[in-house]
N, C-alpha and C positions, 0 to 999 in steps of 0.2 A: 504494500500500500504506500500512495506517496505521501509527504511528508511534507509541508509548506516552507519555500525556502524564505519569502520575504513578506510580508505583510502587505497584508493591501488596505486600503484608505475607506472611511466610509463612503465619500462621496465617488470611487472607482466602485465600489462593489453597489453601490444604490444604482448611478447611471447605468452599469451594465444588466443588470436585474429587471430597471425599468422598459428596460430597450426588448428583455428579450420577452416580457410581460402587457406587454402597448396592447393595448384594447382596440378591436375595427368597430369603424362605422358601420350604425344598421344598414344592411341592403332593404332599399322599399320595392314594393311590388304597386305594379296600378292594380284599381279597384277596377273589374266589369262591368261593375255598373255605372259609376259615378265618375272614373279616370282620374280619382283622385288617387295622391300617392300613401301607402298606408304599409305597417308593417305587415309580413305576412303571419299568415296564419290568425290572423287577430280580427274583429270586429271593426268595417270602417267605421269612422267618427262623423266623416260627413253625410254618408249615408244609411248607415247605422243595418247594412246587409252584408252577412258572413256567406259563405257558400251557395248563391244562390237565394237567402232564403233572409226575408227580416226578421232580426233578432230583438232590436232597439229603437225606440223611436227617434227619426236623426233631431243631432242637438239643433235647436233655434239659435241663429244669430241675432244678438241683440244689438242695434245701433243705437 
C-alpha cells in the first residue's frame, strides 16, 4: 500500500474534489402539449398535463 510522501493543502484537495464532484445542469424536455420547457418525467407547471392525461389544474397567472 502506498504511503503519502508530501502533504497536500486544503485548498488542492477541496478544488480537486470539487472538480471531480461538479453537479450538470437539468436537461429539459418540451411538453406535447403546451411546448413548454419542463423537467422530465414531472408534471408541466404550465399546463399542468403529465403523460397525456391532466393531473393538475394549470397554475393562473396573476398580473
Amino acid at each position: 500500500m502506498g504511503v503519502q510522501q508530501h502533504r497536500h493543502s486544503k485548498a488542492r484537495v477541496r478544488r480537486s474534489r470539487a472538480e471531480a464532484m461538479k453537479m450538470e445542469a437539468p436537461n429539459y424536455v418540451e411538453c406535447p402539449k403546451c411546448h413548454e420547457f419542463k423537467m422530465p418525467h414531472r408534471i408541466c407547471p404550465s399546463c399542468g398535463y403529465y403523460n397525456e392525461n391532466i393531473t393538475i389544474a394549470p397554475a393562473k397567472k396573476e398580473d
